[in-house]
C-alpha positions as CSV (number, residue, x, y, z in Angstrom):
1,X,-16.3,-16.3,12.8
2,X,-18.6,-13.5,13.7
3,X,-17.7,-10.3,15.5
4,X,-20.1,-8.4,17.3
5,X,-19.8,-4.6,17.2
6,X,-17.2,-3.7,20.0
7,X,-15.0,-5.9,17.9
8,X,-14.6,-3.5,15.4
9,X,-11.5,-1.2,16.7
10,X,-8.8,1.0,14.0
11,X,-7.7,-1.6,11.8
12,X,-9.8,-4.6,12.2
13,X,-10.8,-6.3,8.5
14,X,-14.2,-8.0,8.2
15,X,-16.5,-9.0,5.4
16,X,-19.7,-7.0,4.5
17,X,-21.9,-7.8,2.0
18,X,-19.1,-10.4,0.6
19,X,-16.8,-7.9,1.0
20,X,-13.5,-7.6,3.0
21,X,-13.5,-3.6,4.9
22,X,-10.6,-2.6,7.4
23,X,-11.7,-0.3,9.5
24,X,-9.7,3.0,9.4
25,X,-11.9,5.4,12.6
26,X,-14.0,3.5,15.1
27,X,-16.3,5.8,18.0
28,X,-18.4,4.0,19.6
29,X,-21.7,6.0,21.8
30,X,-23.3,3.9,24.9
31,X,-27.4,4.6,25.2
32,X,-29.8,3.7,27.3
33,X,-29.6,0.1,29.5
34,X,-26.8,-0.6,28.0
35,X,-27.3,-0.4,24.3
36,X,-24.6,0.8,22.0
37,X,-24.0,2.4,18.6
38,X,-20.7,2.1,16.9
39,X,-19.8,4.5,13.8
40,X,-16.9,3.8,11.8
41,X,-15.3,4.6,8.4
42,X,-14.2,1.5,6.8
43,X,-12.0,1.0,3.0
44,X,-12.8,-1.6,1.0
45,X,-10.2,-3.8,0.4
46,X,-11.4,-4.5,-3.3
47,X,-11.8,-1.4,-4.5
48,X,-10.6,1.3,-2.3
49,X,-13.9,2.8,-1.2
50,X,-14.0,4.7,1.8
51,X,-17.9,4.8,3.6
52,X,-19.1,5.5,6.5
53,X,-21.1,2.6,8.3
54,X,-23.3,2.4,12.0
55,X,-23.6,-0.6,13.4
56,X,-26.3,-1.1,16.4
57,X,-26.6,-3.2,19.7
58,X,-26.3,-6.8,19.1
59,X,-25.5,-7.0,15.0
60,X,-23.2,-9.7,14.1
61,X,-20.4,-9.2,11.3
62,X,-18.4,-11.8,9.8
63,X,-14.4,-11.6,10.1
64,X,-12.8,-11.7,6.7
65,X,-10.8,-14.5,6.2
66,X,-7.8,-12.6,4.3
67,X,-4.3,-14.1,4.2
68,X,-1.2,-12.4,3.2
69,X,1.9,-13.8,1.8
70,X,5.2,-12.8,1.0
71,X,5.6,-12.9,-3.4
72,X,7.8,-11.9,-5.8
73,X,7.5,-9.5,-8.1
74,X,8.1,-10.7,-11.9
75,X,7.7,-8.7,-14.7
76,X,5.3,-6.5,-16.0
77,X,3.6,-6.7,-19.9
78,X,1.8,-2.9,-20.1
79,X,-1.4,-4.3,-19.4
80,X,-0.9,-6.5,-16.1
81,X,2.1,-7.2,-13.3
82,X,3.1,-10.9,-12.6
83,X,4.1,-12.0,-9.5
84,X,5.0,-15.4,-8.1
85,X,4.1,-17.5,-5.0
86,X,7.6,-18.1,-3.0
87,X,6.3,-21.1,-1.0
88,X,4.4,-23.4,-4.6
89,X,6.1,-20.9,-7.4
90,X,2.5,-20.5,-8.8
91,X,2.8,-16.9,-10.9
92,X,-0.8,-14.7,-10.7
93,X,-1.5,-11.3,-12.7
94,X,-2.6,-8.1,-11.3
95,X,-4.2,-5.7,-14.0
96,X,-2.1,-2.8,-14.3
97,X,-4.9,-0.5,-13.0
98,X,-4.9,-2.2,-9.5
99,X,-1.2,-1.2,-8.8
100,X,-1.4,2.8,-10.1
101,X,-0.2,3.8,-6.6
102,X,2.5,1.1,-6.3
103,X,4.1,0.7,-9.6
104,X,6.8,3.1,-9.7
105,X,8.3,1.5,-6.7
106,X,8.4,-2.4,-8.0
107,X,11.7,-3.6,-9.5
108,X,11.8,-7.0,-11.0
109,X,12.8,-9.6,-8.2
110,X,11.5,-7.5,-5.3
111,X,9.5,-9.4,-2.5
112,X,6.0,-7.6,-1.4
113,X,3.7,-8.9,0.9
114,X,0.1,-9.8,-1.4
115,X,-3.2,-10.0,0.3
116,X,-5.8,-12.2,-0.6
117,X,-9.6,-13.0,-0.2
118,X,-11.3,-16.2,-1.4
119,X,-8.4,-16.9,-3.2
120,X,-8.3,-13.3,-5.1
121,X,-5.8,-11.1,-4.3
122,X,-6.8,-7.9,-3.0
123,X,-3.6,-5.6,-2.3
124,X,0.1,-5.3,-2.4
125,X,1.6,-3.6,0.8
126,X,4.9,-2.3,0.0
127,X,7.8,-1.7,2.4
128,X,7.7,1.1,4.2
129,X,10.9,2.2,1.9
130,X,12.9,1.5,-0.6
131,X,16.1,1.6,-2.4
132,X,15.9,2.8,-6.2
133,X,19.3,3.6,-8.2
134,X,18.9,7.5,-10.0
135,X,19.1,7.1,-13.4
136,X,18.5,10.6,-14.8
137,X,19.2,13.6,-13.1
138,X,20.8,16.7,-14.3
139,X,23.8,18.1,-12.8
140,X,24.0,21.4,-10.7
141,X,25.3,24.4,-11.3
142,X,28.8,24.3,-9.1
143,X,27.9,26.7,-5.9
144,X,24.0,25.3,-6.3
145,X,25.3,21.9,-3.9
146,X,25.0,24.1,-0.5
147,X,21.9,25.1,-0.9
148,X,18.4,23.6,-0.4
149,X,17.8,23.3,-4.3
150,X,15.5,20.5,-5.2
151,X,15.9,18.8,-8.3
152,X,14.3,16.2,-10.7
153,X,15.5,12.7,-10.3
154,X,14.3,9.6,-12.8
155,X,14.7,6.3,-11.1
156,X,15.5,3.1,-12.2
157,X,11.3,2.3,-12.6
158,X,10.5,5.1,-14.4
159,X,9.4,7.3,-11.3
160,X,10.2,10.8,-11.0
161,X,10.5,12.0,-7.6
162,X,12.7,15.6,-6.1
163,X,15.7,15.1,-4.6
164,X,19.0,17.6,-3.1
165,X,21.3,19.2,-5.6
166,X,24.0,16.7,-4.4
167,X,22.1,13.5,-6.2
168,X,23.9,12.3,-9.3
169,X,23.2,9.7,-12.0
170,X,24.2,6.2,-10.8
171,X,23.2,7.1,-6.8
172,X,21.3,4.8,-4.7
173,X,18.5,7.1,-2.9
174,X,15.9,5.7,-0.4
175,X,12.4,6.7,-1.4
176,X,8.9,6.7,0.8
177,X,6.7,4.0,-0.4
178,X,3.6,6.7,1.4
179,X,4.4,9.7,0.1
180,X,6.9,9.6,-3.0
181,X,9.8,11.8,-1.4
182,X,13.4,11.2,-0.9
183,X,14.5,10.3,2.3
184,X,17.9,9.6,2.4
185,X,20.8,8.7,-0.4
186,X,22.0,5.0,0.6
187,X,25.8,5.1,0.8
Protein backbone atom coordinates (compact mmCIF):
# COMPACT_ATOMS: atom_id res chain seq x y z
CA UNK A 1 0.00 0.00 0.00
CA UNK A 2 1.59 3.37 -0.67
CA UNK A 3 1.38 6.40 1.54
CA UNK A 4 1.83 9.74 0.32
CA UNK A 5 3.55 12.26 2.44
CA UNK A 6 0.77 13.74 4.88
CA UNK A 7 0.44 10.09 5.80
CA UNK A 8 3.47 10.19 7.71
CA UNK A 9 2.29 11.51 11.35
CA UNK A 10 4.34 10.52 15.14
CA UNK A 11 4.30 6.90 14.99
CA UNK A 12 3.47 5.69 11.60
CA UNK A 13 5.94 2.61 10.31
CA UNK A 14 6.80 2.43 6.62
CA UNK A 15 9.33 0.76 4.50
CA UNK A 16 12.38 2.77 2.93
CA UNK A 17 14.73 1.39 0.93
CA UNK A 18 13.56 -2.29 2.16
CA UNK A 19 13.48 -1.03 5.39
CA UNK A 20 10.70 -0.76 8.02
CA UNK A 21 11.18 3.25 9.83
CA UNK A 22 8.47 4.53 12.51
CA UNK A 23 8.40 7.81 12.48
CA UNK A 24 9.25 9.39 15.92
CA UNK A 25 8.80 13.81 14.91
CA UNK A 26 6.76 14.77 11.87
CA UNK A 27 6.49 18.90 10.75
CA UNK A 28 5.24 19.37 7.86
CA UNK A 29 5.80 23.20 5.82
CA UNK A 30 3.06 24.24 3.03
CA UNK A 31 4.77 26.27 -0.15
CA UNK A 32 3.69 27.80 -2.92
CA UNK A 33 0.16 26.51 -4.94
CA UNK A 34 -0.11 24.09 -2.72
CA UNK A 35 3.06 22.16 -2.62
CA UNK A 36 4.40 20.70 0.62
CA UNK A 37 7.45 19.54 2.38
CA UNK A 38 7.41 17.14 5.27
CA UNK A 39 10.60 16.69 7.59
CA UNK A 40 10.64 13.89 9.96
CA UNK A 41 13.02 11.88 12.14
CA UNK A 42 12.39 8.27 11.68
CA UNK A 43 14.16 4.86 13.75
CA UNK A 44 14.84 2.09 12.03
CA UNK A 45 13.21 -0.74 13.08
CA UNK A 46 16.22 -3.12 12.18
CA UNK A 47 18.87 -1.52 13.66
CA UNK A 48 17.91 1.37 15.74
CA UNK A 49 19.11 4.20 13.60
CA UNK A 50 17.70 7.49 14.05
CA UNK A 51 17.94 9.94 10.64
CA UNK A 52 16.51 12.64 9.65
CA UNK A 53 14.55 12.39 6.22
CA UNK A 54 12.41 15.29 3.75
CA UNK A 55 9.96 14.09 1.76
CA UNK A 56 8.52 16.48 -1.11
CA UNK A 57 5.03 17.16 -2.79
CA UNK A 58 3.66 14.05 -4.37
CA UNK A 59 6.49 11.21 -3.31
CA UNK A 60 4.96 7.93 -2.61
CA UNK A 61 6.21 5.58 0.39
CA UNK A 62 5.39 2.14 0.87
CA UNK A 63 3.59 1.07 4.32
CA UNK A 64 5.58 -1.63 6.01
CA UNK A 65 3.80 -4.63 6.36
CA UNK A 66 5.04 -5.44 10.12
CA UNK A 67 2.97 -7.74 12.36
CA UNK A 68 3.36 -8.25 15.96
CA UNK A 69 2.50 -11.17 18.11
CA UNK A 70 2.26 -12.13 21.50
CA UNK A 71 5.50 -14.96 22.28
CA UNK A 72 6.97 -16.57 25.00
CA UNK A 73 10.02 -16.12 26.26
CA UNK A 74 12.25 -19.50 26.58
CA UNK A 75 15.49 -19.58 27.65
CA UNK A 76 18.58 -18.05 26.90
CA UNK A 77 22.17 -20.00 25.87
CA UNK A 78 24.83 -16.82 26.30
CA UNK A 79 24.88 -16.23 22.78
CA UNK A 80 21.09 -15.97 21.66
CA UNK A 81 17.37 -15.81 23.51
CA UNK A 82 14.69 -18.36 22.33
CA UNK A 83 11.31 -17.60 22.20
CA UNK A 84 8.24 -19.43 21.12
CA UNK A 85 5.18 -18.77 18.85
CA UNK A 86 1.96 -19.15 21.26
CA UNK A 87 -0.49 -19.60 18.38
CA UNK A 88 1.93 -22.79 16.03
CA UNK A 89 4.67 -23.28 19.08
CA UNK A 90 7.34 -22.65 16.45
CA UNK A 91 10.61 -21.48 18.76
CA UNK A 92 12.97 -18.53 16.85
CA UNK A 93 16.40 -17.14 18.28
CA UNK A 94 17.24 -13.58 18.81
CA UNK A 95 21.15 -12.99 19.02
CA UNK A 96 21.93 -11.76 22.31
CA UNK A 97 23.15 -8.49 20.98
CA UNK A 98 19.62 -7.49 19.68
CA UNK A 99 18.03 -7.61 23.20
CA UNK A 100 21.09 -5.52 25.25
CA UNK A 101 18.36 -3.06 26.40
CA UNK A 102 15.65 -5.73 27.24
CA UNK A 103 17.43 -8.60 28.82
CA UNK A 104 17.57 -7.88 32.30
CA UNK A 105 13.82 -7.67 32.35
CA UNK A 106 12.98 -11.24 30.62
CA UNK A 107 12.29 -14.21 33.07
CA UNK A 108 11.77 -17.58 31.52
CA UNK A 109 7.91 -18.09 30.68
CA UNK A 110 7.20 -14.36 30.34
CA UNK A 111 4.89 -13.26 27.31
CA UNK A 112 6.31 -10.20 25.16
CA UNK A 113 4.77 -8.86 22.17
CA UNK A 114 7.67 -9.64 18.99
CA UNK A 115 7.56 -7.64 15.91
CA UNK A 116 8.27 -8.91 12.64
CA UNK A 117 9.02 -7.90 8.98
CA UNK A 118 9.17 -10.29 6.04
CA UNK A 119 9.10 -12.93 8.35
CA UNK A 120 12.28 -11.55 10.57
CA UNK A 121 11.62 -10.35 13.66
CA UNK A 122 12.53 -6.91 14.30
CA UNK A 123 11.87 -5.93 18.11
CA UNK A 124 10.59 -7.07 21.47
CA UNK A 125 8.28 -4.40 23.20
CA UNK A 126 8.19 -5.17 26.75
CA UNK A 127 5.41 -4.25 29.23
CA UNK A 128 5.39 -1.11 30.37
CA UNK A 129 6.44 -2.81 33.97
CA UNK A 130 7.17 -5.55 35.56
CA UNK A 131 7.39 -7.66 38.58
CA UNK A 132 11.01 -9.11 39.47
CA UNK A 133 11.59 -10.85 43.01
CA UNK A 134 14.98 -9.08 44.90
CA UNK A 135 17.39 -11.47 45.28
CA UNK A 136 20.38 -9.66 46.72
CA UNK A 137 20.27 -6.70 48.67
CA UNK A 138 22.04 -5.78 51.78
CA UNK A 139 20.33 -4.93 54.91
CA UNK A 140 20.09 -1.37 56.48
CA UNK A 141 21.51 -0.03 59.22
CA UNK A 142 18.32 0.02 61.82
CA UNK A 143 17.36 3.99 61.94
CA UNK A 144 18.53 4.11 57.93
CA UNK A 145 14.57 2.68 56.99
CA UNK A 146 13.13 6.45 57.46
CA UNK A 147 15.05 7.98 55.43
CA UNK A 148 15.36 8.41 51.62
CA UNK A 149 18.62 6.04 51.39
CA UNK A 150 18.84 4.25 48.14
CA UNK A 151 20.34 1.04 47.96
CA UNK A 152 21.56 -1.78 45.58
CA UNK A 153 19.12 -4.46 44.73
CA UNK A 154 20.05 -7.71 42.39
CA UNK A 155 17.00 -9.14 40.84
CA UNK A 156 15.98 -12.42 40.03
CA UNK A 157 17.60 -11.77 36.09
CA UNK A 158 20.73 -10.60 37.03
CA UNK A 159 19.78 -6.72 36.94
CA UNK A 160 20.86 -4.32 39.33
CA UNK A 161 18.64 -1.55 39.82
CA UNK A 162 18.32 1.22 43.29
CA UNK A 163 15.75 0.71 45.46
CA UNK A 164 14.40 2.34 49.32
CA UNK A 165 16.18 1.10 52.41
CA UNK A 166 12.96 -0.85 53.32
CA UNK A 167 13.67 -3.58 50.26
CA UNK A 168 14.73 -6.93 51.56
CA UNK A 169 15.93 -10.20 49.92
CA UNK A 170 12.92 -12.38 48.83
CA UNK A 171 10.64 -8.90 47.99
CA UNK A 172 8.66 -8.59 44.94
CA UNK A 173 9.43 -4.85 43.54
CA UNK A 174 7.89 -3.43 40.26
CA UNK A 175 10.56 -2.15 37.92
CA UNK A 176 10.23 0.43 34.67
CA UNK A 177 10.83 -1.48 31.57
CA UNK A 178 11.94 2.56 30.12
CA UNK A 179 13.99 3.65 32.52
CA UNK A 180 15.41 0.79 34.94
CA UNK A 181 14.02 2.39 38.32
CA UNK A 182 11.90 0.96 41.03
CA UNK A 183 8.58 1.97 41.11
CA UNK A 184 6.74 0.34 43.62
CA UNK A 185 7.28 -3.02 45.97
CA UNK A 186 4.37 -5.45 44.93
CA UNK A 187 2.68 -6.55 48.16
Amino acid sequence: MALSITDLKKGTIFQLDNIPYRVVEYSQKVVGRGGSIVNVRIKSLIDGRVLEKTFKGNESISSADVNSMTVQYLYNDGTKYYFMNLDNYDQFEIIAEDLIEQAGYLKEGDKVIAQFFNDQVIAVELPKNIPLEVTYTENVVKGDTTSNVLKDATLETGMIIKVPAFVKNGDIVKVDTKTGSYLERVK
